[in-house]
C-alpha positions in Angstrom: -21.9 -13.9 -14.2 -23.6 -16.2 -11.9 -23.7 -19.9 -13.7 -26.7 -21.9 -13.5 -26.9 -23.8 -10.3 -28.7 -27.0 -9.6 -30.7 -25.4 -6.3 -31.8 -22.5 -8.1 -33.1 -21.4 -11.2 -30.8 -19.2 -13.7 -32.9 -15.8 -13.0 -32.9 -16.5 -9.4 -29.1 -17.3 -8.9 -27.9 -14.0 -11.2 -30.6 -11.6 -9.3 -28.5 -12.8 -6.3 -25.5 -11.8 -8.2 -26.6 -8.7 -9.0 -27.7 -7.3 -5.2 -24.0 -7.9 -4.5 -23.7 -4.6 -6.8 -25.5 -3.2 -4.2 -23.9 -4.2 -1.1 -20.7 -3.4 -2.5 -21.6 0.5 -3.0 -23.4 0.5 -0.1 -20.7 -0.4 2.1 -18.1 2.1 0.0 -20.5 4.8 0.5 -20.1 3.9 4.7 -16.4 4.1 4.4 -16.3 7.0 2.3 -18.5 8.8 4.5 -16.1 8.1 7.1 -13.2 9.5 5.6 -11.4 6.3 4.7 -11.1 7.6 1.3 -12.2 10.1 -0.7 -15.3 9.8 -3.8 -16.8 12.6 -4.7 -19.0 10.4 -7.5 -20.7 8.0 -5.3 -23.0 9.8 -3.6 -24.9 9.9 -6.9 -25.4 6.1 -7.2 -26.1 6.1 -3.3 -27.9 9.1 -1.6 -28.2 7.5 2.0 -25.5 6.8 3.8 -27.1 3.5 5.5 -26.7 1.3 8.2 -23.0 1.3 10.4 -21.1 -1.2 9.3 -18.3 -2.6 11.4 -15.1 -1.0 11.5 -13.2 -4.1 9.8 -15.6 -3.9 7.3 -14.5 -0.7 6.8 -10.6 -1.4 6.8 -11.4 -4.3 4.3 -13.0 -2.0 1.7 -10.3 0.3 2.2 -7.8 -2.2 1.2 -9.8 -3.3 -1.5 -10.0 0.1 -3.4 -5.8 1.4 -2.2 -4.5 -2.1 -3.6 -6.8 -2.3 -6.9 -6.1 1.7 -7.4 -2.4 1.1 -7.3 -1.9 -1.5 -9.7 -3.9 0.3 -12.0 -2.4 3.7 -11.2 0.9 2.2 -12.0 -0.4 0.6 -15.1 -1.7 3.8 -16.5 1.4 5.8 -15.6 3.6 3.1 -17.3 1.3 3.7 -20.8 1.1 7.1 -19.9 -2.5 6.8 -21.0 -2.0 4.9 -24.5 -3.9 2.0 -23.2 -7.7 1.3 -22.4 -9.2 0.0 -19.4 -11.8 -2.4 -19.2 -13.7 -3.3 -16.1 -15.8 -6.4 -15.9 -18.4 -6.5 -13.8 -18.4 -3.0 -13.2 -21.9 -2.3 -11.2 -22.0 1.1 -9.9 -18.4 1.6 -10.1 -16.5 5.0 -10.3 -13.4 4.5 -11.4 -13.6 7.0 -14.8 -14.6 10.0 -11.9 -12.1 9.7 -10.1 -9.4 9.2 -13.0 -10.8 11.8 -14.9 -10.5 13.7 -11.8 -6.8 13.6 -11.7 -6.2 13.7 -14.7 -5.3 9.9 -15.3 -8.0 9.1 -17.9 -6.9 6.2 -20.2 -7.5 6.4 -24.2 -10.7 4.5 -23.7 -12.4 2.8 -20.1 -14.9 0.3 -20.6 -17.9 -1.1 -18.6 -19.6 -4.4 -19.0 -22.1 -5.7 -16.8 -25.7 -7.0 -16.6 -28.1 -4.9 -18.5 -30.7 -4.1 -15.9 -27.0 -3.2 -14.0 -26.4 -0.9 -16.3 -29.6 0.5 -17.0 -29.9 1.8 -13.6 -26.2 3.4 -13.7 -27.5 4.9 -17.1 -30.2 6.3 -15.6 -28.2 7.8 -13.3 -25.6 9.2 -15.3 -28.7 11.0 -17.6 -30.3 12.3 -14.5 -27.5 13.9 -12.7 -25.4 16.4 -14.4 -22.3 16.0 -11.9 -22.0 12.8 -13.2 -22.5 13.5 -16.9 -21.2 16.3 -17.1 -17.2 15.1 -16.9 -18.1 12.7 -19.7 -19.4 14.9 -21.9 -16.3 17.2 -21.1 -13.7 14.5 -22.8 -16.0 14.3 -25.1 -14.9 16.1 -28.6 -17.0 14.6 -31.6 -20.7 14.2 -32.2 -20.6 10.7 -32.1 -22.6 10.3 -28.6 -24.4 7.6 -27.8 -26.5 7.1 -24.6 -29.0 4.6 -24.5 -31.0 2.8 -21.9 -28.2 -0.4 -22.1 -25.4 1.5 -23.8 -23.6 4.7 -23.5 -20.4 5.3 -25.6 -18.7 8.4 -25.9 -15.2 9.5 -27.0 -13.5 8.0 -23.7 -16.3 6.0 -21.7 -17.9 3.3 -22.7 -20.8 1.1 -21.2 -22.0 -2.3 -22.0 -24.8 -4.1 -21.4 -23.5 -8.4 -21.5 -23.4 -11.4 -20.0 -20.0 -12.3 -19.1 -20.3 -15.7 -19.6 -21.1 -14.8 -23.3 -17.5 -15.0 -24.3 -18.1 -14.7 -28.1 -20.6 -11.2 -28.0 -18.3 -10.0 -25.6 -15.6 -10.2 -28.0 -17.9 -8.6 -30.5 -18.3 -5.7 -28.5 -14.6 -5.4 -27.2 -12.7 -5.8 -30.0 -11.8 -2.5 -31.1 -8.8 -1.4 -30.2 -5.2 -3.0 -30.3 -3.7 -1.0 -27.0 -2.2 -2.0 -23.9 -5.3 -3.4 -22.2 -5.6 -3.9 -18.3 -8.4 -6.0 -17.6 -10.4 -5.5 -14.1 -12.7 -7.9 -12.1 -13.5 -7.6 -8.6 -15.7 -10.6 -7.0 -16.8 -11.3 -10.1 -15.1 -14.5 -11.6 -15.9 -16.0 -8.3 -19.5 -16.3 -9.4 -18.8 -17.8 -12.2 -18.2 -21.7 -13.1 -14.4 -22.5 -13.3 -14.5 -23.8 -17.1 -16.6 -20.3 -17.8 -14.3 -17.7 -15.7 -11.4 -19.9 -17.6 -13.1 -19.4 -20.6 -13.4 -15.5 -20.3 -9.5 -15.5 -19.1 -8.4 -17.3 -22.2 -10.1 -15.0 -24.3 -8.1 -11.8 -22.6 -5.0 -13.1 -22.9 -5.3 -14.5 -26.4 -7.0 -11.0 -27.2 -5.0 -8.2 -26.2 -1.4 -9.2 -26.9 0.1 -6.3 -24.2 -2.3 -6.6 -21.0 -2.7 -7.0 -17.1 -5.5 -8.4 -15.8 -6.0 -7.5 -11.8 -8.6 -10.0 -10.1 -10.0 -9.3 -6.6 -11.9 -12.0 -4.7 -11.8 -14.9 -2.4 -9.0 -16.8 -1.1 -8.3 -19.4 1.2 -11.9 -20.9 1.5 -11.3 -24.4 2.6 -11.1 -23.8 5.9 -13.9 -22.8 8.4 -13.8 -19.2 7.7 -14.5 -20.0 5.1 -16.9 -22.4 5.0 -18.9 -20.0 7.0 -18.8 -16.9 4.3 -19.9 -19.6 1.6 -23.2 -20.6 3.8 -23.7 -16.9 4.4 -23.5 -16.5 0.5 -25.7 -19.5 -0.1 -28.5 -18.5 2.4 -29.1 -15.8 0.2 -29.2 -18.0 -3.3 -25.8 -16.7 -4.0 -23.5 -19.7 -4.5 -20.0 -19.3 -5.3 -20.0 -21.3 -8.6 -15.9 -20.4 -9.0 -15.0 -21.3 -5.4 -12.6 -24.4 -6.5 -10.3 -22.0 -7.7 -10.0 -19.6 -4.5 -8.4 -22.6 -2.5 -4.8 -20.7 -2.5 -2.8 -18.0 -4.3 -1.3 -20.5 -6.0 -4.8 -22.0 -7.4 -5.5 -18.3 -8.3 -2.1 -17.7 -10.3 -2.8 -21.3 -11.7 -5.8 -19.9 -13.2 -4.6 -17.5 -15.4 -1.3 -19.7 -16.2 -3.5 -22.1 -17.6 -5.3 -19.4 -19.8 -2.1 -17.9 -21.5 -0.8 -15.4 -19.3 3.2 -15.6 -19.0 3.0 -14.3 -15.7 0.8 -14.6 -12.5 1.2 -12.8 -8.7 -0.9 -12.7 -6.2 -0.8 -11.9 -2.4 -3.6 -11.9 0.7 -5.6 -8.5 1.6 -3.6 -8.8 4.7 -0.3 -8.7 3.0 -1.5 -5.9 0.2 -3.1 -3.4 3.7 1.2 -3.7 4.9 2.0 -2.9 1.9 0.3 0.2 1.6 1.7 4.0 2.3 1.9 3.0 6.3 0.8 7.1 6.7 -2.0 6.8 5.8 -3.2 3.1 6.9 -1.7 5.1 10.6 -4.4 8.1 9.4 -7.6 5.8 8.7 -6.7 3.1 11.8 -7.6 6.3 13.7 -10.7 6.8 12.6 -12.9 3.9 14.5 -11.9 1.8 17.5 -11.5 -1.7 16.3 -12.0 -3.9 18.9 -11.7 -7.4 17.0 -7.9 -7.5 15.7 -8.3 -10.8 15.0 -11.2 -10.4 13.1 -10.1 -8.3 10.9 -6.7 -10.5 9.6 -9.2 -13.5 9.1 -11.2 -11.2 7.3 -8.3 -10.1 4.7 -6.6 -13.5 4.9 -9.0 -14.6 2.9 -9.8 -11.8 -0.2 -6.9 -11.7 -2.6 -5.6 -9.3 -5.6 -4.0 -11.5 -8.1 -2.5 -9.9 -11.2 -1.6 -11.5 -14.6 0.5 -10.4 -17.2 1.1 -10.8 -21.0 3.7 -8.3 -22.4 7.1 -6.7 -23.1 6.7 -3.8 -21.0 7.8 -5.7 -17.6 4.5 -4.2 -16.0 4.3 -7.3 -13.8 7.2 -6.2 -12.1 5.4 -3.0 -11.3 3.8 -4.3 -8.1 7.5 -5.7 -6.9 9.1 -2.0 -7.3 6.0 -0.6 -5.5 6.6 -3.2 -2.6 10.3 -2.3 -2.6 9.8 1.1 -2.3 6.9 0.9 0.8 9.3 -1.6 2.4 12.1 1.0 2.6 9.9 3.6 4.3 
């Protein structure tokens, strides 16, 4: 997902890439453990709690997984199911848990990421029947594959593919004509703009009823940052997409360009007022958090933007949702 960058090699620059997996599931396991949410699959991709991380840390993960979960609750409630999901740059996600869970499974979910990334969540899945176990539940024919880079079963699927790959990833995606929501979370951010355009073209041209939600940074011309970029780059993990998080509007732009008839997109600090204001009341209770301040820079400048493609109005699904949490 990484692209190639002049002040590191290619291996160096998508190992970078990949350790964000890690951080990323490390830090949900922290917030989890704290109650901001519940997961009862992650313990099984991360044993160890870890370190404390700060309480707007915390908030901002919180955020993350409410806004991304209601856009595609809504978009699953509005198929009723007759769709498939597909979730790019997955890592050690959980998303078909906790659907399947509550009963919210889609016809098909898919997973693409790096091979050794998914290698290691296969390995996981094989190894630990609480995870394996609810696939092979949905699971009604004898068709079952689980390899070391690919498991596909009835209604999971996991690919092992480099996103930047556009034509194999259509080979392996191509199967179904159903309303398709697309996911990426701080993924097209490590990409180059023409690739991450590239890959957005392809979806919309694709799947003719989809919604693609992208999470990832916004706002990054100014000294915030600047300073999150450095942080990024002191670790050989350069932000190869970063022309296009200047705005919202550069984001929306981005999938405009692509072929999508419509575009949205709104700060972490305007999706965390926008969620059910119980229950940001019940999680603001459970650490002191002594930098306010912090915190809105913090979500001022991670965005969900959503694009749409279809004739089932499911862009306007988000604007009924706002409606409805501003009249509580």
């Amino acid at each position: 997902m990484a692209a190639r960058q002049p002040f590191a090699d290619a291996d160096t620059a998508d190992e970078a890439v990949r350790a964000t997996c890690d951080d990323a599931t490390t830090c949900k396991r922290f917030a989890t453990s704290k109650g901001y949410w519940k997961d009862s699959s992650l313990q099984y991709f991360v044993r160890s709690v870890g370190e404390r991380k700060a309480p707007e840390i915390n908030r901002g993960y919180y955020a993350r997984v409410q806004g991304v979960n209601l856009l595609l609750d809504a978009f699953l409630k509005k198929t009723q199911g007759h769709c498939q999901v597909i979730n790019l740059g997955a890592g050690l996600d959980t998303t078909f848990w906790r659907l399947q869970e509550e009963n919210l499974l889609p016809r098909k979910l898919f997973e693409v990421d790096f091979p050794t990334v998914v290698a290691r969540k296969i390995h996981h899945i094989k190894t630990k029947p609480p995870l394996s176990k609810p696939i092979i539940d949905v699971h009604s024919t004898d068709s079952l594959l689980l390899e070391s880079h690919v498991l596909d079963s009835d209604r999971f699927c996991i690919i092992g593919a480099d996103l930047r790959d556009v034509p194999g990833l259509d080979e392996k995606l191509r199967r179904f004509q159903l309303p398709t929501l697309l996911l990426s979370e701080c993924v097209l951010v490590y990409m180059s703009p023409s690739q991450s355009s590239s890959l957005v073209h392809w979806a919309a041209q694709t799947f003719h009823t989809a919604m693609f939600i992208n999470y990832e940074q916004v706002n990054m011309s100014d000294r915030f940052g600047q300073v999150m970029i450095e942080n990024l780059q002191r670790r050989c993990c350069a932000l190869a997409g970063v022309e296009l998080c200047q705005s919202l509007d550069s984001q929306k732009e981005r999938f405009l360009r692509a072929g999508w008839d419509q575009a949205n997109a709104l700060d972490m600090m305007a999706v965390y007022s926008f969620l059910p204001q119980d229950d940001v009341a019940r999680i603001e209770r459970l650490e002191f958090l002594d930098e306010k301040e912090l915190l809105q820079q913090l979500l001022q400048h991670y965005c969900i933007c959503w694009a749409t493609k279809d004739r089932l109005n499911l862009g306007e699904t988000r604007h009924r949702r706002q409606s409805a949490v501003r009249r509580r």
